[in-house]
C-alpha positions, 0 to 999 in steps of 0.5 A, spaced: 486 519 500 493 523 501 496 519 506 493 512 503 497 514 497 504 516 501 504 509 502 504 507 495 509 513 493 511 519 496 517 524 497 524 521 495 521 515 491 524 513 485 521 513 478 522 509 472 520 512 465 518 509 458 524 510 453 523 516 449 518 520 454 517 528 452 520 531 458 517 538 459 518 545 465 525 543 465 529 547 470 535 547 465 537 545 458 543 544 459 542 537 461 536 535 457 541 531 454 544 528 459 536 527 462 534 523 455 540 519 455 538 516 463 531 514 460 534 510 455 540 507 460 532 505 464 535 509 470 530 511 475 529 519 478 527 522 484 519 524 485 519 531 488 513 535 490 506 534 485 503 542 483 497 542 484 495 546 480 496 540 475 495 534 477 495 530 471 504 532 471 509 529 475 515 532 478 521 528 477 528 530 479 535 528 476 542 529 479 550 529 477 556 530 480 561 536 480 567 533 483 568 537 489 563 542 489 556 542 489 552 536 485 548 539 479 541 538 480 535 539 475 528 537 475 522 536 469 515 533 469 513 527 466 505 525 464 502 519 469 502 514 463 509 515 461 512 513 468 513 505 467 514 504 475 516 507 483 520 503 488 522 507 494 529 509 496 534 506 497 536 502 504 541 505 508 548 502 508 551 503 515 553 497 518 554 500 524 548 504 525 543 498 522 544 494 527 542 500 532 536 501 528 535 494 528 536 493 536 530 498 537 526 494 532 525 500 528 524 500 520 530 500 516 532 507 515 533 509 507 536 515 504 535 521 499 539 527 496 546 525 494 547 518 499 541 516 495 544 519 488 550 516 489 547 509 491 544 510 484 549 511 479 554 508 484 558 515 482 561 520 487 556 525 490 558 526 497 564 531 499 567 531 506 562 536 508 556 532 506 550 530 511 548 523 511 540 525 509 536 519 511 528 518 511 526 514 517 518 511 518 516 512 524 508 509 527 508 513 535 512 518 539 517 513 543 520 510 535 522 518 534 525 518 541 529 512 539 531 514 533 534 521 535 538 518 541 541 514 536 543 518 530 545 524 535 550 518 539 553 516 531 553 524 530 557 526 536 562 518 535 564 519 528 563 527 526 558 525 520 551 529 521 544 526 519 540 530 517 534 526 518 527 527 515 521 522 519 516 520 515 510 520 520 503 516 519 500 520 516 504 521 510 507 527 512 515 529 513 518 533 518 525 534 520 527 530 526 532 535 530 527 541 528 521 535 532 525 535 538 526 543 539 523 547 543 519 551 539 512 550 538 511 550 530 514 545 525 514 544 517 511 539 515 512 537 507 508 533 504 507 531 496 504 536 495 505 542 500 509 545 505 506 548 511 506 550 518 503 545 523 503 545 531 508 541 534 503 539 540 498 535 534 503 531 531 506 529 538 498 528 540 497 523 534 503 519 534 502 519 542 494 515 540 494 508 542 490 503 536 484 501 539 479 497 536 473 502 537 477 507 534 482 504 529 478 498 525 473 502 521 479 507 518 483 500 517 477 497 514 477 504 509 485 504 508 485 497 506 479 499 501 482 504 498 489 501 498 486 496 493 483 502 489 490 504 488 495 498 486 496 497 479 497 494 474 491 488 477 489 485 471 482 486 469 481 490 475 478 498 476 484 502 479 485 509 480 490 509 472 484 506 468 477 502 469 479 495 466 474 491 463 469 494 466 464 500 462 459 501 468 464 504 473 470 507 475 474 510 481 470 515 483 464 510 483 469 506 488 471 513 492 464 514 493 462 507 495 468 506 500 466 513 504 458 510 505 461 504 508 465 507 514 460 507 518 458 500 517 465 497 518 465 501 525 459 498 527 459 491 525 467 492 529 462 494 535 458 487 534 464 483 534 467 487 541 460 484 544 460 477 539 454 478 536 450 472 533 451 472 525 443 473 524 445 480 527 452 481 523 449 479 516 442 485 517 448 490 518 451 488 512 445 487 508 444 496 510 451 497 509 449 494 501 443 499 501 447 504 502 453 502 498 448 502 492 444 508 493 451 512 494 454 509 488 448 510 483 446 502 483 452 500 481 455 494 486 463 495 487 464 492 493 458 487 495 464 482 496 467 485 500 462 488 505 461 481 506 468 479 507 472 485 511 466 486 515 467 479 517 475 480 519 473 487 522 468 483 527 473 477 528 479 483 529 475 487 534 473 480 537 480 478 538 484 485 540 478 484 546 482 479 548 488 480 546 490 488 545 496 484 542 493 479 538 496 475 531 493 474 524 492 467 527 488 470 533 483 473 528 482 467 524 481 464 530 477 468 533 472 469 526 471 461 526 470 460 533 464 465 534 461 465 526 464 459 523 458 454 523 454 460 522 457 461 516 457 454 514 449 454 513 449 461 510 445 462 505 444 469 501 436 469 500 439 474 492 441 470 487 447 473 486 453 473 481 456 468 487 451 463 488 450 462 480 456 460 479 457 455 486 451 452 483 452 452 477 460 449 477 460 446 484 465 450 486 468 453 493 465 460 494 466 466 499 461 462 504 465 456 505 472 460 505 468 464 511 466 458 514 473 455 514 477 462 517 479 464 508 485 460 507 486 465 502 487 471 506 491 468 511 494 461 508 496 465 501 495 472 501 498 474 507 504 470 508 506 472 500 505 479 502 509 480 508 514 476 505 515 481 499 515 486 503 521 484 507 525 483 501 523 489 496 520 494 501 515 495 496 508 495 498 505 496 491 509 490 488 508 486 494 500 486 493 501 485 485 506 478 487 500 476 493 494 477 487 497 473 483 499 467 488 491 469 490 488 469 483 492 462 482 490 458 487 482 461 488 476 459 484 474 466 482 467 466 481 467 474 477 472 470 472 467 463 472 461 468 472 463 472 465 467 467 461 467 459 464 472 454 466 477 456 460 476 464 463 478 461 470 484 457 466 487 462 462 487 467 468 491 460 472 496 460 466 497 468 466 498 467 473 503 461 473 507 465 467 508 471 472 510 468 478 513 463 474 519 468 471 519 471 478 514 475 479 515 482 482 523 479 483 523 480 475 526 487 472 521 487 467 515 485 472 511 491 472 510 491 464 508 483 464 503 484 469 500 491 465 501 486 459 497 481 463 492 486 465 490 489 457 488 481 456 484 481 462 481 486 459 481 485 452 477 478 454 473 482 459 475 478 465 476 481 472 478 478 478 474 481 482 473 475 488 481 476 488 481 484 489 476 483 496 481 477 499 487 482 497 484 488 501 482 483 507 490 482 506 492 489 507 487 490 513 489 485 517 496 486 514 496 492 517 491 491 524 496 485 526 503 482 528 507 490 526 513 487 528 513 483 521 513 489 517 518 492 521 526 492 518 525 492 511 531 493 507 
């Protein structure tokens, strides 16, 4: 899970805390004051690198200027539960290197160290001898070629050095001028480690085209375990607490999205050969077997053995036609292979799902199927992106996309456990959120953890919306890359 969390945060990332949080291993006394008084101003620190020895701890980082001279620095631990929000570095500021960036169509590069301090607290951090230190993301071999043409042209132009870290795929760090050395090692720092790796593998991997064989089935888990990992999902199972289940919990989930791997690879493999629906839904009834066993009985993720391996045969389907293939191509491709199919399914279980279709006449996850899930592609998606252009944040881009899901679906897990009130009280709750801004409110990380203790205090859980919005981060993350590029 170690480069799926580097996606929600990571090295760099700023840290918001709850007004009085006990700060412990401080490196110097002198500014537990100054420290103290940040918390209550709601200023963010900087995540440095976990323990982990102690993993329950996280290691925060605080800066002041010193005029000339060197910033102070000095770092403490906070525990998970009093950390009230993340957000990812600042953006950089260049004019005249963002349009360079924006050229080679790479992402928007962002900063740390005294850049980002000094964005923070608009105070000075930076001397005339201060390097410009800037994080850039980068998915293959010829974006870290462009982008160390383009910090070495700005270098040589003003006399100002960039000292550069990629943020590869995998999560990990590694300094740009030290990629492009001869030598054959390079440091690789990650959130909780430091080491030595061979130059030639990470070259290796960013050099790996994505191909549908190989690359479905982990987006298929990714998606999965990214949905685990969002918080606050009102209502919800996530990795910070169970929600308003009492039979399961996140390790239940890890278990069971490592036992469906495999079927997310082989029903992609159906999908590459369009085979007839008949054949898809035998393999989806084994995956659920083994779903069950591996998890001791316990059903976390039915919905979405049905609905992302539907996505996973129908973006295998149309990445065969089209290595180039959209959000739109996969829909079309699932419509016009499985569509009527799926219109005349129906599951021989009695299941949470068909009791409450017949018991409310509503739209269930069939009929979506059937008509290319509206929720996934007319919804969900389009929000998501759109946040994640304005806010850079992945985490509170998929919050704003679930709520906008939870508003506009008839959620049969809601219906199943507390009726046509349940199902309007969670409408209403989603209507306020969006209604105050949503994420775009200062304050949206508490309204929806607030949202989410009265989901639980009713013992609501969406759990028809969580398998939409893991469909939204897998085709998020399989299609149309360029929508996620030049975030600011």
């Amino acid at each position: 899970m170690k480069h799926i969390l580097s996606r929600i945060f990571n090295r760099h990332w700023l840290v918001w805390l709850e007004k009085n949080t006990p700060v412990s291993n401080i490196s110097d006394e002198v500014f537990r004051k100054d420290i103290a008084a940040w918390i209550d101003l709601g200023k963010p620190f900087v995540l440095a690198r976990f323990n982990p020895e102690k993993p329950e701890l996280f290691n925060l980082g605080f800066s002041m200027p010193n005029g000339e001279g060197k910033p102070l620095r000095a770092s403490f631990s906070v525990k998970r539960s009093d950390i009230v929000r993340f957000a990812p570095p600042p953006a950089l500021q260049v004019p005249e290197l963002l349009n360079e960036i924006k050229a080679a169509e790479l992402e928007t590069p962002r900063v740390f160290g005294s850049l980002l301090w000094q964005y923070v607290s608009g105070k000075n951090f930076l001397r005339k001898s201060s390097d410009m230190d800037i994080v850039m993301n980068v998915e293959t071999f010829s974006d870290c070629e462009k982008a160390e043409k383009i910090f070495r042209e700005y270098e040589n132009k003003n006399g100002i050095t960039a000292d550069c870290e990629f943020l590869l795929p995998d999560g990990a760090f590694v300094n740009m001028k030290e990629f492009f050395t001869p030598s054959d090692k390079l440091l690789v720092k990650r959130l909780n480690s430091v080491y030595l790796a061979d130059k030639s593998r990470i070259r290796k991997m960013l050099s790996q085209n994505f191909s549908p064989q190989k690359g479905i089935s982990e987006k298929a888990v990714e998606a999965l375990f990214l949905e685990l990992l969002t918080y606050p999902k009102p209502g919800l199972v996530s990795i910070y607490d169970e929600g308003s289940h009492s039979d399961m919990n996140a390790c239940d989930f890890v278990t069971s999205i490592r036992s469906l791997q495999g079927y997310f690879s082989v029903i992609a493999e159906m999908g590459i050969e369009k085979r007839p629906f008949a054949a898809l839904k035998t393999a989806g009834m084994e995956a659920e077997k083994n779903m069950l066993e591996a998890a001791s009985g316990i059903n976390t993720h039915r919905g979405a053995i049905f609905s992302l391996g539907l996505l996973c045969a129908a973006a295998a389907c149309a990445f065969l036609e089209n290595p180039g293939a959209g959000a739109e191509d996969v829909r079309r491709c699932l419509m016009k292979n499985w569509g009527k199919d799926l219109l005349s399914h129906h599951s021989e279980k009695e299941t949470h799902g068909n009791t409450v279709e017949k018991r409310y006449g509503i739209r269930g996850v069939r009929q979506e199927a059937a008509e290319g899930f509206p929720s996934v592609f007319e919804t969900g998606l389009p929000v998501f992106r759109k946040c994640m252009k304005e806010t850079g944040d992945f985490n509170a881009a998929l919050i704003h996309a679930f709520f906008e899901i939870l508003l506009k679906t008839d959620d049969s897990n809601i219906l199943y456990r507390g009726g046509v009130e349940a199902l309007e009280f969670s409408r209403e709750k989603a209507r306020a959120f969006l209604g105050k801004g949503g994420v775009f409110n200062k304050d949206w990380f508490i309204e929806a953890a607030l949202i989410h203790r009265e989901f639980i205090k009713r013992n609501l859980s969406p759990g028809g919306v969580a398998d939409i919005l893991s469909c939204v981060i897998f085709i998020d993350s399989v299609t149309d890359r360029a929508c996620n590029r030049n975030l600011s």
